[in-house]
C-alpha angles and dihedrals in degrees: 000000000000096000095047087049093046093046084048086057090237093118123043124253125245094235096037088089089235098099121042113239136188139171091284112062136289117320125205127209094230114060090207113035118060111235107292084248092059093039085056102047084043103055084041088055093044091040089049097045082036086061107042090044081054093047106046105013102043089069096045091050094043083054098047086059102032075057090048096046090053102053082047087062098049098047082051090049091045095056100035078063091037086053100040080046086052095049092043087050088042091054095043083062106044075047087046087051094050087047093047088052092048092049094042081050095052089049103054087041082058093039092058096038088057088050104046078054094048089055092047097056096038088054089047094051094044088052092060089040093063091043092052090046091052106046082049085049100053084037080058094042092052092043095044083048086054101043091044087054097048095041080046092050091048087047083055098043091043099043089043088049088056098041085053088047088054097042093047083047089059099034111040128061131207107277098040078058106056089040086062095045095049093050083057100055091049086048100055087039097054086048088052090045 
């Protein structure tokens, strides 16, 4: 850039007196500032890359972060509904939870209403159980009374009909035998008669 500034006449020339100049390199008189010719040349250059900067890349980069901004926004959008979702879905279940421990309340109310019932009527049908079993039972026991007796009362006979055979057997001989027989049978036949 020096060489085409230089050939424009815009920066002095090493041999034209105006410069000093060593063995070194080009020296200028302020330490700080470049030569005015430079400084010129310089603040052209920056204004027209400035400008066109300004020109075509402004709008690229307004748009990059309009883009930007605007994803921003979305993403905040996004979660703020994600949050206020979170929170009604928080609150259906707390809702969820009250209901659970009002139903679970109402079924074991039921629960121990049905079993308080169940109670009620097995007590009741027990009652009439036993009554039933014992009135059965004292029906047996009667009849058992009444069977024994009667099973008592045909031992007896039995055992009393073969101790007086026995005993007729011992006691009596053969013609006392055949004379009581033969009473018997006059006496069934004038009955008959």
């Amino acid at each position: 850039m020096s060489v085409l500034a230089t050939a424009m006449g815009l920066l002095p020339r090493a041999d034209d007196g105006h410069v000093p100049f060593d063995d070194q390199g080009y020296h200028t008189v302020n330490p700080i500032l470049p030569p005015t010719g430079e400084l010129i040349l310089g603040t052209l250059s920056f204004l027209i890359i400035f400008a066109l900067f300004v020109k075509f890349g402004w709008p690229l980069i307004k748009e990059f972060y309009n883009g930007r901004t605007a994803k921003v926004q979305r993403e905040l959008d996004d979660s703020s509904a994600a949050k206020a979702a979170a929170e009604a879905e928080a609150a259906r279940i707390r809702q969820a939870k009250g209901d659970i421990d009002a139903e679970r309340s109402r079924l074991y109310a039921e629960a121990d209403a049905e079993a308080e019932s169940l109670l009620r009527e097995g007590r009741a049908r027990l009652e009439v159980e036993l009554a039933e079993t014992e009135a059965r039972a004292e029906a047996e026991i009667e009849s058992a009374a009444g069977r024994s007796g009667d099973e008592l009362s045909i031992e007896i006979a039995g055992r009393a009909s073969r101790a007086i055979d026995g005993a007729v057997a011992r006691t009596l001989d053969d013609s006392v035998q055949q004379e009581l027989i033969e009473n018997f049978i006059a006496r069934v036949g004038a009955t008959t008669a």
